[in-house]
N, C-alpha and C positions, 0 to 999 in steps of 0.2 A: 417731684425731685428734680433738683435743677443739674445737679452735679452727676452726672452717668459718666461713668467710667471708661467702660465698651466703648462710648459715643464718642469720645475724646479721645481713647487710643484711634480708633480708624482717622479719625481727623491728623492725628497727630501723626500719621503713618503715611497719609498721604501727603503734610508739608513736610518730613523729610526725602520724600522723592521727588516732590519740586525742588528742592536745592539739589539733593544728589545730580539730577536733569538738566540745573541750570546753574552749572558754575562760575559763570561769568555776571550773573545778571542778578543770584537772589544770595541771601544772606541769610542764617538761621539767628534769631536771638533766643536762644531756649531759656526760656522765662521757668519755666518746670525746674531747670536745672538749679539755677538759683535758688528760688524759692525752697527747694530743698536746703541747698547748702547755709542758707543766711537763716533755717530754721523757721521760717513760716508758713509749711504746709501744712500745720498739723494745726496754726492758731487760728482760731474760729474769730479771733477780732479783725483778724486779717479779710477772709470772705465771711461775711454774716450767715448770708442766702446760701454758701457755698459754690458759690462763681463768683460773682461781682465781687469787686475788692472795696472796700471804706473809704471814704476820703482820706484819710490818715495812710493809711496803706497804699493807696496809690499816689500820694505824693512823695511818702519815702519811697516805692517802687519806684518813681519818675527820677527823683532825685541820684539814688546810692545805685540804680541799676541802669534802667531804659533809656537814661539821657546819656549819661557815658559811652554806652553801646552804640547806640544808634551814631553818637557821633565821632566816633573809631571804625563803625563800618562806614559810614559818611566819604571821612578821611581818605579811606584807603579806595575809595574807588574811583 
């Protein structure tokens, strides 16, 4: 099973206390959060394997999310 749960909440508990720790320096893109909102945690075309995303999914990912992001936290630092 590629997808634990467990295993990715502790992961995900320890990047948000690197940013809480480092306000100056790190930036959180919660990708989680999105993928919730824009409705594609639950699509299986989205991760096949249940992690890895599709080539189609991670290019609208790059496109409609992670390149804007990135380049608004870019911006502002």
């Amino acid at each position: 099973e590629l997808h634990e749960a467990e295993r990715y909440e502790v992961q995900h508990d320890v990047i948000r206390e690197v940013v809480a720790n480092s306000p100056d320096g790190v930036s959180l893109v919660d990708l989680d959060r999105w993928m919730t909102l824009a409705g594609h945690v639950a699509d299986q075309s989205w991760r096949p394997d249940g992690t890895h995303f599709s080539e189609d999914a991670a290019q609208q990912l790059a496109n409609e999310y992670l390149g804007p992001r990135l380049l608004l936290v870019a911006l502002a630092a």
